[in-house]
C-alpha positions in Angstrom: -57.7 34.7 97.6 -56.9 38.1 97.1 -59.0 40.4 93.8 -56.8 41.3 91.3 -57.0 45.5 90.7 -57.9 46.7 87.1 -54.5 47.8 85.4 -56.4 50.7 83.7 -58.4 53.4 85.3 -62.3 52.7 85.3 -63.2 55.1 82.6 -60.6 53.6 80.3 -63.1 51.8 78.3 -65.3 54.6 77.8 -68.0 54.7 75.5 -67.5 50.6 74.9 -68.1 50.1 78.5 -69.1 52.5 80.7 -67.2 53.2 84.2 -70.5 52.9 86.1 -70.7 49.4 84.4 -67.2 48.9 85.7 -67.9 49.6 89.0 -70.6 47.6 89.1 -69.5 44.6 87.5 -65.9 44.3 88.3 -66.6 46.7 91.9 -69.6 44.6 93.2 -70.8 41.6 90.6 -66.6 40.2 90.5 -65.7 41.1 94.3 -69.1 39.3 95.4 -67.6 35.6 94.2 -64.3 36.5 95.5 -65.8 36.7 98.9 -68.7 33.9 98.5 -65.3 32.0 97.6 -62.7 32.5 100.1 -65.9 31.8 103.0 -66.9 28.3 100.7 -62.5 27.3 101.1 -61.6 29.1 104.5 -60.6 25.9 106.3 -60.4 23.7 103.7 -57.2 22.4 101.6 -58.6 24.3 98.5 -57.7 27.3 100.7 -54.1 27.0 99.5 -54.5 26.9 96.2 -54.1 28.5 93.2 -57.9 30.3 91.6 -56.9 28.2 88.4 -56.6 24.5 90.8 -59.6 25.5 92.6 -61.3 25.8 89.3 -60.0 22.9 88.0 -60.0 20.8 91.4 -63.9 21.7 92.5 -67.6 21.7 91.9 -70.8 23.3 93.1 -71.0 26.5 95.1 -67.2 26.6 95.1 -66.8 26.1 91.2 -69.1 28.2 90.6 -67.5 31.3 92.4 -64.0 30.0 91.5 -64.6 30.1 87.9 -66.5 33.6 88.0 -63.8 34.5 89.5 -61.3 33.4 87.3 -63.2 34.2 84.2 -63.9 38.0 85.7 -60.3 38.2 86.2 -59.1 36.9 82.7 -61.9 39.1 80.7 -60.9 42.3 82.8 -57.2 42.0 82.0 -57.9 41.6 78.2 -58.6 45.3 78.1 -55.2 46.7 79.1 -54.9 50.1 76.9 -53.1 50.6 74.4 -56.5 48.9 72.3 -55.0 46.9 69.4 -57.2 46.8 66.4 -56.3 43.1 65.4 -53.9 40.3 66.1 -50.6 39.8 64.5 -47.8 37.6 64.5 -48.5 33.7 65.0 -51.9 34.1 66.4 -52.8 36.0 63.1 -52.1 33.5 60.7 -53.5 30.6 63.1 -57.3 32.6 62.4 -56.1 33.3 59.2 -55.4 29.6 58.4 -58.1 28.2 60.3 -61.1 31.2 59.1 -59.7 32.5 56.4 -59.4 36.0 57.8 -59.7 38.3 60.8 -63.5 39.0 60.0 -64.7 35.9 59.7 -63.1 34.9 63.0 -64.7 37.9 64.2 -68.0 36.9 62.9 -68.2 33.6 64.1 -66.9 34.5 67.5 -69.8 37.1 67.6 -72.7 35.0 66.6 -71.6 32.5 69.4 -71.2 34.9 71.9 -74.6 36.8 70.7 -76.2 33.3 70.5 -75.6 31.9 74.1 -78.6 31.2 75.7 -79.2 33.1 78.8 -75.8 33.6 81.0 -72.3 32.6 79.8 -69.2 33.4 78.2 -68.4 33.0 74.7 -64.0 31.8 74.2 -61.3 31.9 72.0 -58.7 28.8 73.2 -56.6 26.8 71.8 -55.6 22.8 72.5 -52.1 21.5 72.9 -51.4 21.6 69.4 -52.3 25.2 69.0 -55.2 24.1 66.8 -58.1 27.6 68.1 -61.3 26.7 69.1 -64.3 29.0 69.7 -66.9 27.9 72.4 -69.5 28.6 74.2 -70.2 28.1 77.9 -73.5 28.4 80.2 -73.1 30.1 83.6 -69.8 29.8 85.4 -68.4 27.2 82.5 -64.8 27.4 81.2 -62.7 25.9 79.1 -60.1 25.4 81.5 -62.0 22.3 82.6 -61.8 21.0 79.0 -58.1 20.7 78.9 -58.4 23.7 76.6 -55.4 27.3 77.1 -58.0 30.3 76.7 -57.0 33.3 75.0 -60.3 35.7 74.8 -63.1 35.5 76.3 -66.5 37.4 76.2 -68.5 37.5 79.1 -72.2 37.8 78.1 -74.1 38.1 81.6 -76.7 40.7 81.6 -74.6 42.7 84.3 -71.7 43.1 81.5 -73.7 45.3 79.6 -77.2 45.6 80.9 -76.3 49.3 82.2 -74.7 50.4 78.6 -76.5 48.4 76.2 -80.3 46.9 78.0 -81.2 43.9 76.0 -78.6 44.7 73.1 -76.4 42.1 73.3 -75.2 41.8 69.6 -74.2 46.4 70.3 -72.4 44.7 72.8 -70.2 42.2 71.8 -69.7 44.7 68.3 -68.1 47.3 70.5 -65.9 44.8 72.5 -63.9 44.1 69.4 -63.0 48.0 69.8 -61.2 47.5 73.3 -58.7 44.3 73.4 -55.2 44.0 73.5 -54.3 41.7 71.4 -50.6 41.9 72.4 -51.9 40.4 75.4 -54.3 37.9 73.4 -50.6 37.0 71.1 -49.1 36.7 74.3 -51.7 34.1 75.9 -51.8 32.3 72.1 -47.5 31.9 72.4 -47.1 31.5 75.9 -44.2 34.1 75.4 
């Protein structure tokens, strides 16, 4: 399993997220369960695999680095400049119908991400019948195990934003709204 390289320069995302924070998360905290992982499948038949069937095919030590892998990976890409302020096209009126506008999707998908207890990830998905979904997930947890198509994700491990923010998780996930694409977002929500 080969890391994936940011497509933006690490200061990109400065003041939001700090490139020191980059290079520690995605530099050390994301390349650390790449290796634990390929050492857990060298020899194995997960070894062949794609990162999304070794997610959805394992357990233990090897989910566990599979899906911090995968979630890394996915959270990291969302921030591809140019920053879109807010979604449009089909993905705007599914919030819109389903939350009755933008800021209230925001605000709910804030408190859950702010309201995760210890380590996790906070998601934006949607099922088979495009119907979103916001949950939350402990640890290594994804909704890629549900059944679920994630679209945005918010990783809320200390080591996120420990180095920008200390204990101020809700300055946090505020500022994160200020860095996605949501062209990419759309693009996850259409499959286009």
């Amino acid at each position: 399993m080969n890391p994936i390289t940011l497509p933006y320069a690490s200061s990109v995302l400065n003041p939001t997220i700090s490139e020191h924070t980059i290079d520690f998360h995605f530099g050390k905290h994301y390349q650390t369960y790449v290796a634990n992982l390929n050492k857990l499948i060298a020899g194995t038949p997960l070894e062949k695999e794609s990162l999304i069937n070794i997610v959805k095919k394992s357990e233990g030590a090897i989910f566990n680095n599979a899906s911090q892998a995968w979630n890394h990976e996915f959270y990291f890409e969302q921030f591809t400049p140019p920053f879109i302020p807010a979604p449009t096209g089909e993905l705007a009126k599914q919030i819109n119908d389903q939350w009755g506008s933008f800021e209230n999707f925001k605000k709910e998908f804030s408190d859950a991400a702010v309201s995760i207890f210890g380590s996790g990830w906070a998601w934006l998905s949607k099922d088979n019948n495009n119907k979103l979904q916001i949950t939350k997930e402990s640890n290594a947890g994804t909704p890629l195990t549900k059944g679920l198509i994630p679209l945005l994700t918010f990783d809320v491990w200390e080591h996120a934003y420990y180095l920008d923010y200390q204990n101020r998780r809700a300055d946090y996930v505020a500022a994160l709204w200020n860095i996605i694409d949501w062209r990419l977002v759309e693009k996850r929500f259409t499959g286009k």
